[in-house]
C-alpha positions in Angstrom: 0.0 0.0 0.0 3.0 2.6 1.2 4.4 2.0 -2.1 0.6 2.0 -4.1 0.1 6.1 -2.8 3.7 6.9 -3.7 3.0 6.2 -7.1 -0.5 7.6 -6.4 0.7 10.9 -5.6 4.0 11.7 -7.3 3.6 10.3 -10.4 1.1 12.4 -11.3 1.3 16.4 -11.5 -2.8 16.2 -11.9 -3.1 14.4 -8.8 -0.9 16.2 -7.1 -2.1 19.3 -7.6 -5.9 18.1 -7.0 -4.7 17.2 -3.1 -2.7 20.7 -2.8 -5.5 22.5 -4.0 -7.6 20.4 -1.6 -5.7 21.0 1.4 -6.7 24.8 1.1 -10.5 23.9 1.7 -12.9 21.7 0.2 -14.4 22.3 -2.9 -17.0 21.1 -5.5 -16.0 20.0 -8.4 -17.0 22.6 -10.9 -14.5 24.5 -8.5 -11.7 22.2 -8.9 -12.4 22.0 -12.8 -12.1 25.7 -13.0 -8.9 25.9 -11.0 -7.1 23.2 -12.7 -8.1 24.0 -15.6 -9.2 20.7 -17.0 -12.4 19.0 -18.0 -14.5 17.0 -16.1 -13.6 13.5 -18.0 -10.0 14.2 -17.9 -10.3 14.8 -13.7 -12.9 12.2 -12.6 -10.5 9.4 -13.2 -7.9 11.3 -10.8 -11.1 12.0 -8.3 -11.5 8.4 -8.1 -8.3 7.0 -7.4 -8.0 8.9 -4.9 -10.9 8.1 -2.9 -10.5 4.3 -3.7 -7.4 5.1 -2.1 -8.7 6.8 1.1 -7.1 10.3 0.0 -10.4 12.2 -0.7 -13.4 11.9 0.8 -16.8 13.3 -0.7 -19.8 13.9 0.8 -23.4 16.4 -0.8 -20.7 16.6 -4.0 -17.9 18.2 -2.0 -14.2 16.7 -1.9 -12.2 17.2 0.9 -9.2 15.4 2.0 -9.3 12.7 4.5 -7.5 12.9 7.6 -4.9 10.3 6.2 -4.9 12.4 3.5 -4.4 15.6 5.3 -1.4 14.3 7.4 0.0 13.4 3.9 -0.4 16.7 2.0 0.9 18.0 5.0 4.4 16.6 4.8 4.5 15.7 1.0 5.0 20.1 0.9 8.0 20.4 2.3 9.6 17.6 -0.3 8.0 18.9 -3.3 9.0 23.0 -2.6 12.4 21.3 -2.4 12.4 19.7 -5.4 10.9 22.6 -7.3 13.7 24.6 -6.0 16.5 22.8 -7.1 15.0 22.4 -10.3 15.4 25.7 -11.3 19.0 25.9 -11.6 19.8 22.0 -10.8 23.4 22.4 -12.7 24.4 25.1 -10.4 23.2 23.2 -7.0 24.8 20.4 -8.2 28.2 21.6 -8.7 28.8 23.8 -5.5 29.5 23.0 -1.8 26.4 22.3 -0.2 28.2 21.2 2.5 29.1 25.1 3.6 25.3 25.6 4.1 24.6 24.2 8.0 22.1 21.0 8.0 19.3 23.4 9.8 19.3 25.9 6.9 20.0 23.3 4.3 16.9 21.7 5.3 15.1 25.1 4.6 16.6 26.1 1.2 13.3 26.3 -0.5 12.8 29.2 1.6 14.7 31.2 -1.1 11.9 31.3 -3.3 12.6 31.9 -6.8 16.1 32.9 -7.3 18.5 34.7 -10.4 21.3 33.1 -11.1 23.9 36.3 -12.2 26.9 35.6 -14.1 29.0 38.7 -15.7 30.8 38.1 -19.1 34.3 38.5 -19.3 33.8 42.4 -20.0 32.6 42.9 -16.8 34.1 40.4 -14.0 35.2 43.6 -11.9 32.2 45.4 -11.6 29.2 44.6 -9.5 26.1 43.3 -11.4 23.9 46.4 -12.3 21.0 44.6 -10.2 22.7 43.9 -6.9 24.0 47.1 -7.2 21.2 49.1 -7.6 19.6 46.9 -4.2 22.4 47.2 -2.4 23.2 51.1 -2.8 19.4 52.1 -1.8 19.1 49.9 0.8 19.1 51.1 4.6 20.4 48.1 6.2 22.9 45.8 4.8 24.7 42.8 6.4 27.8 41.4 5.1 30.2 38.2 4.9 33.0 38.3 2.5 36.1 36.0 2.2 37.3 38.0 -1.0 38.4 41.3 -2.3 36.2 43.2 -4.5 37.6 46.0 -5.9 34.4 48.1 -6.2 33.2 46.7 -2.5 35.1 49.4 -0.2 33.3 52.2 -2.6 30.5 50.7 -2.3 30.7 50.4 1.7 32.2 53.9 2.0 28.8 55.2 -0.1 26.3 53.7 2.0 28.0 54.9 5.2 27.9 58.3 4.4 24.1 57.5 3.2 23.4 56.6 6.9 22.9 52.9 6.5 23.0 50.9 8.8 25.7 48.7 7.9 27.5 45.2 9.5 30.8 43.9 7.6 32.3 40.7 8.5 35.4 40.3 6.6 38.3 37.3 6.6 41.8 38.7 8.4 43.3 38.6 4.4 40.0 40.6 3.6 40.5 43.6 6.2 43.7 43.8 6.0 43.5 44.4 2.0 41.0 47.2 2.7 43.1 48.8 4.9 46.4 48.8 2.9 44.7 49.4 -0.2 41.2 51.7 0.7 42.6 53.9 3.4 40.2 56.5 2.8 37.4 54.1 2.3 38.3 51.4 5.6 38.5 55.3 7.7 35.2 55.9 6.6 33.3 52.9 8.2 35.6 52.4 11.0 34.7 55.8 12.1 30.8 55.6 10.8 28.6 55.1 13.6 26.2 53.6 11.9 28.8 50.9 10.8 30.1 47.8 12.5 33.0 45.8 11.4 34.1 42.2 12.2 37.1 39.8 11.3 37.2 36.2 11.4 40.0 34.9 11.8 39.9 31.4 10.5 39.3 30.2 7.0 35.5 30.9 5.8 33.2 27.9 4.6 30.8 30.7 2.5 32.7 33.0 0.3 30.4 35.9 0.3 26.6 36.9 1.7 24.9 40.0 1.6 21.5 40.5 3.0 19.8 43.9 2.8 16.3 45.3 3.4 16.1 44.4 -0.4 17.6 41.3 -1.6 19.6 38.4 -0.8 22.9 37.5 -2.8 24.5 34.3 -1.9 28.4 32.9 -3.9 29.3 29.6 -3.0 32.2 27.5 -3.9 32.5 24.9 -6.0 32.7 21.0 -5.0 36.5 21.6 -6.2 37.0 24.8 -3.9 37.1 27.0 -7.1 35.1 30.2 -7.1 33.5 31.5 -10.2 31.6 34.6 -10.1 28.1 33.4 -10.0 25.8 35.2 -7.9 22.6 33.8 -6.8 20.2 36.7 -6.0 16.9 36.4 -3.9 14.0 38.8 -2.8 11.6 37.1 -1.4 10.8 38.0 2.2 11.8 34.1 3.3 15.1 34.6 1.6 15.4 37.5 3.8 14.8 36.0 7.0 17.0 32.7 6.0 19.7 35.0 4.9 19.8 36.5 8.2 19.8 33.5 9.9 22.8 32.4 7.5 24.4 35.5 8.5 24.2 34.8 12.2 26.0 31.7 11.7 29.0 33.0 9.7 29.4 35.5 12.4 29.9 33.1 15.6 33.4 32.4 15.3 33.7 36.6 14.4 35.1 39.2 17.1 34.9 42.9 16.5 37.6 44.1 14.1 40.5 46.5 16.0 40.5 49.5 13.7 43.7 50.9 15.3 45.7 47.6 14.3 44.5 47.6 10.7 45.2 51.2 10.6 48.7 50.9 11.4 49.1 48.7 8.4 48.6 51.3 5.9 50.8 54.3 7.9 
């Protein structure tokens, strides 16, 4: 039987559908037709498997799901938002270090929504994609992790500082330390900002860069060889938010506040 409803319910996108549209309310089935989209002869066979198989109950000509059938919908959700999600860019989850992503958040990922996957051409490698920039620079809060340079990163920082937002960098040692040397003006800027808090972490970083803003989530990862291409995968739903943040939180734990006076010395 466990194996009978399997077969039931996943191989079948009709089907499937019917119970998720089911588990909202019950509904007749001149309602069901119209939502679906389908005829009455092409969703009567569906109707009745299911209720042969205890799945849908029907009573005065209104379907509902049973409570079996409930319980199923119920945690069947979870699996197939999953699914979906990885199925949008399957080649790109498939070659990058999942791994890097902790199990409690990994088990979540379908909480990014639909994502962008941004990749610049060879013109361009150096410069910010025009549609994280634009998010990023009119945003009024933005939290980030970086294990890599950026050359346009410390302008970008330096802008939104003096823009008054509200602004939390968490960089590797080899990160601040470049910023300092090389950005003086820029690193003086947000150590001084008081709207600006800086972090180092001083070990080597599993996630090479997050940024989560009022706006937008943009997530790099590395690859299952440790490589790192520039691919950016770019979120906006609110649940991306939140999981972002929560992302965020981890990479931070081993982090202590940076010593501005220390990497200032650097550069003089």
């Amino acid at each position: 039987m466990k194996q009978c409803l399997l077969n039931l319910i996943l191989f079948s996108g009709r089907r499937k559908d019917l119970l998720l549209l089911l588990k909202e309310k019950p509904k007749d089935i001149d309602t069901i037709k119209k939502l679906l989209k389908v005829d009455a002869s092409s969703i009567q066979p569906h109707i009745k498997k299911m209720k042969d198989s205890g799945l849908i109950t029907e009573k005065n000509k209104i379907y509902r799901l049973s409570e079996m059938g409930e319980v199923i919908v119920e945690n069947m959700q979870p699996l197939l938002s999953t699914a979906e999600f990885f199925g949008e860019n399957t080649e790109y989850w498939l070659n990058h270090d999942l791994n890097s992503i902790p199990e409690f958040l990994l088990e979540r990922i379908d909480e990014l929504g639909h994502c962008e996957l941004l990749e610049p051409d060879t013109e361009h490698l150096v410069e910010t994609p025009k549609i994280l920039f634009d998010n990023i620079i009119s945003s009024k809060e933005v939290l980030t992790f970086t294990a890599y340079s950026h050359p346009q990163a410390p302008l970008i920082y330096a802008e939104l500082a003096e823009k008054g937002a509200e602004i939390t960098l968490c960089m590797t040692e080899n990160v601040a330390e470049r910023l300092f040397l090389n950005y003086r003006k820029e690193a003086e800027k947000l150590s001084g900002a008081r709207n600006s808090r800086l972090f180092v972490l001083r070990k080597p970083a599993e996630i090479p860069s997050l940024i989560i803003t009022d706006r937008c989530l943009a997530l790099k990862l590395f690859e299952n060889n440790g490589k790192l291409r520039d691919q950016i995968v770019l979120c906006f739903e609110e649940k991306a938010l939140c999981w972002g943040k929560e992302l965020f939180r981890y990479c931070m734990e081993a982090a202590e506040p940076l010593d501005e006076q220390k990497f200032l010395q650097l550069s003089s």
